[in-house]
N, C-alpha and C positions, 0 to 999 in steps of 0.2 A: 465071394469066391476069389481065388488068387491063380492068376497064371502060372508065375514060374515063385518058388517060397523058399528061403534059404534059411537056415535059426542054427546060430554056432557054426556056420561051413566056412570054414578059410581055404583060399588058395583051390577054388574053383572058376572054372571059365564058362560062361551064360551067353551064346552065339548064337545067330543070325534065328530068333524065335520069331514067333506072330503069335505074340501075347495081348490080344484084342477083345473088346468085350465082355470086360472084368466087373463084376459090382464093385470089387473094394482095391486091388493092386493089382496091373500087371505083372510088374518082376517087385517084391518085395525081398529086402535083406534086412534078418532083423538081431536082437544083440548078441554081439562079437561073430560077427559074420565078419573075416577082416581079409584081407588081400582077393581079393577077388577082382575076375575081369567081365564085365558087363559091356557088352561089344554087339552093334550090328542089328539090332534087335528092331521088332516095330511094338512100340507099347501104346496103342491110341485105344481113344472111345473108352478109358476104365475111370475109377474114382480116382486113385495116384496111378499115374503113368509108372514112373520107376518110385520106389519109397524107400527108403537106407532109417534106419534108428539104430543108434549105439554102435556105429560099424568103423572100422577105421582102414585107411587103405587100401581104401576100393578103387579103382579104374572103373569109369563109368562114357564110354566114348560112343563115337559114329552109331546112336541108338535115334531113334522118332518114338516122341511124346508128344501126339496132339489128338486135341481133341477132346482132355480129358478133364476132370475137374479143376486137376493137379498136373501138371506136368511131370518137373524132378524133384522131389523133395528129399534132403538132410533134415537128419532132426538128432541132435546132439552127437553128429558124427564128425571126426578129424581127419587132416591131413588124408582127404578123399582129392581126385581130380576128376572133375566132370568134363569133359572136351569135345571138341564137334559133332554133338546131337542137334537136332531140331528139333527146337518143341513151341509148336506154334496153336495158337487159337485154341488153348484152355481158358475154363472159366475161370480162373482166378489167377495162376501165375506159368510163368515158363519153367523158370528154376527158381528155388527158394531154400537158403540155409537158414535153419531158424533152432532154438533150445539151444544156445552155446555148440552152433558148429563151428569150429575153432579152424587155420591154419589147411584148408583145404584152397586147392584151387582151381576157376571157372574161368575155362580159356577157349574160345573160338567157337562157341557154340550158338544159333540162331534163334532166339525168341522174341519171334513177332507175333502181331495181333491178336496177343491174349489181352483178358478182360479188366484184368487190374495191373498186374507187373509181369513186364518181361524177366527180370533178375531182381527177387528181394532177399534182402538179408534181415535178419530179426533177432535180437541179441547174440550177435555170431560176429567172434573179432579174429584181425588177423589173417585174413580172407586173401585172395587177389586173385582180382576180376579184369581178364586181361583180352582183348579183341575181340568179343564178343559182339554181335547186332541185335539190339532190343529196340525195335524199331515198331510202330502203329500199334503200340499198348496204351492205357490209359498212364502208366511211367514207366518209362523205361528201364532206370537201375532205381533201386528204391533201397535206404540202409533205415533201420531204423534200432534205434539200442546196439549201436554196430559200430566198435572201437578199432583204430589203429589198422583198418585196411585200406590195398589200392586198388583207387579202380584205374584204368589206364587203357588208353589204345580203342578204347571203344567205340560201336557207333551207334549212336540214341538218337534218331530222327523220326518226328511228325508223329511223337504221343500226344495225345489229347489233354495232358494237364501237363507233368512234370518229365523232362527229362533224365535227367539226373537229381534224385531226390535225398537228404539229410533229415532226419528227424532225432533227435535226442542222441545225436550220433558226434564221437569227438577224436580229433587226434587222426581223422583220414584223409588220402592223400588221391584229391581227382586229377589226373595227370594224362593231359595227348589225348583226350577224349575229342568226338565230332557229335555235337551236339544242336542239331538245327531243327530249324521249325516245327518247335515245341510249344505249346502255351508259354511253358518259363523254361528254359535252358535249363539251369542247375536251381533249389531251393533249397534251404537252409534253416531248418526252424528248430530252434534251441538246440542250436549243434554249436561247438567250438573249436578252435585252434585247428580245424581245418586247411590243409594247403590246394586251391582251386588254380591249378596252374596249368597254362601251354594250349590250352583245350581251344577248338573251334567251334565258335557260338553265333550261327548267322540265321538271320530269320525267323528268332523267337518272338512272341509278344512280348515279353519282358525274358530280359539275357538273363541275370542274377538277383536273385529275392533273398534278403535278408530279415529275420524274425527271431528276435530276442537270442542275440548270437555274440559273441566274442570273441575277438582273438582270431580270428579267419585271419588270410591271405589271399592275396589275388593277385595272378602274375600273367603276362604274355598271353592272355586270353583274346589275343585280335582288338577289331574294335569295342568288342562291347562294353557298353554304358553301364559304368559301376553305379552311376546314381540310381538304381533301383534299389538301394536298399531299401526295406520297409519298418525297421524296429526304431528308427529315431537315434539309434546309436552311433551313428556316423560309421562309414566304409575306411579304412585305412588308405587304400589307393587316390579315393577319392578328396580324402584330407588331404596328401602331399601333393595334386594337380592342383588344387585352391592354393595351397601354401606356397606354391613355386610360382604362380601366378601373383600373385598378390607380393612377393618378395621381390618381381621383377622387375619393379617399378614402373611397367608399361599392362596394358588392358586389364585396365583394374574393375571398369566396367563389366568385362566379360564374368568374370567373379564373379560380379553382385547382378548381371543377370540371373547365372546358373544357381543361386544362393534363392532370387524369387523365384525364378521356375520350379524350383524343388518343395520352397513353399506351398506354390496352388497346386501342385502334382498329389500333394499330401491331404490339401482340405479336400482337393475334387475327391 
């Protein structure tokens, strides 16, 4: 069953419902359902909390999504703005663009202690993901098959694996993010040319994980320890702190400490 069902409605407004208790969607909009304002709403306990396919130009704000299987889900929808909902303690995600949601943007909205990601994205480029809290999920922002978006300003603290997560994802830009006490702050696996810049990373068990990666950057990230890279490829950052050290002509030693430390760090 569906709470509230929209199929070809443009330029309707969906206010203050209690759409609760749904087998399959609370508010579902489905294709060219476009301008539309989605406001105010409680969509908990359904299978998709709020669910968009093929819709462009939705306003989707100050709505609750928890509890559900799904919280917010796009699914090949653009240039939507999802903004200050909660959607907390679904089975699987808070918010999730996924099937080439392109050019939409997810700004200030709260998804915590859901079960796998707070905010993923899933071949959806273009995106910008911008002060959001994705806080006590197993990841917090999760990109995966996800080109050429930013994420920025946000705060990803105390998931149980990943904070900020890259998989097969290139050309995005993590920028002014707070990212603490994570299992791993930010991870990286077969992602590239990535800019990791300005973010606050304290308290992770490992800051930044690198896994068969290229081309990354890493800038003004606080203290944390670029040596965790893990692909054997060498960290860019990490290379010109040895190479300025060693050109010094003074604690050349310290080098060729951090040279074997990173050795047994690898066999352990």
């Amino acid at each position: 069953s569906y709470g509230i069902y929209l199929n070809s409605s443009n330029h309707n407004t969906v206010s203050s419902n209690i759409v609760d208790n749904n087998d399959v969607h609370g508010i579902c909009l489905s294709p060219a359902s476009d301008n539309n304002i989605i406001s105010g709403n409680s969509a908990n306990n359904n299978n998709y909390g709020i669910y968009i396919l093929y819709c462009s130009y939705n306003t989707v704000s100050d709505n609750t999504a928890n509890y559900n299987s799904y919280g917010i889900s796009l699914n090949s929808s653009n240039h939507n703005t999802v903004s200050s909902n909660i959607v907390d303690n679904n089975d699987v995600h808070g918010i999730c663009l996924s099937l080439a949601s392109d050019n939409n943007i997810i700004l200030g909205n709260t998804a915590n202690y859901n079960n796998y990601y707070g905010i993923h994205l899933s071949n959806s480029d273009n995106n910008i993901v911008l002060g959001n809290n994705a806080n006590y999920n197993n990841y917090g922002i999760h990109l995966n098959l996800s080109n050429h978006n930013t994420v920025s300003g946000n705060f990803v603290n105390n998931n149980s694996l990943h904070g900020i997560n890259l998989g097969l994802s290139h050309n995005n830009k993590v920028l002014g993010n707070t990212v603490n006490y994570n299992q791993i702050g930010v991870y990286l696996n077969s992602s590239d040319v990535n800019s990791i810049s300005g973010n606050t990373l304290l308290g992770n068990n490992k800051c930044i994980v690198e896994e068969n990666c290229q081309g990354n950057t890493f800038s003004d990230n606080g203290d944390c320890t670029y040596g965790e890279s893990e692909d054997g490829g060498g960290n860019p950052i990490e290379l010109i702190i040895l190479i300025s050290v060693i050109s010094g002509g003074a604690v050349i030693g310290v080098a060729t400490l951090l040279l074997i430390r990173r050795k047994r760090k690898r066999k352990e």
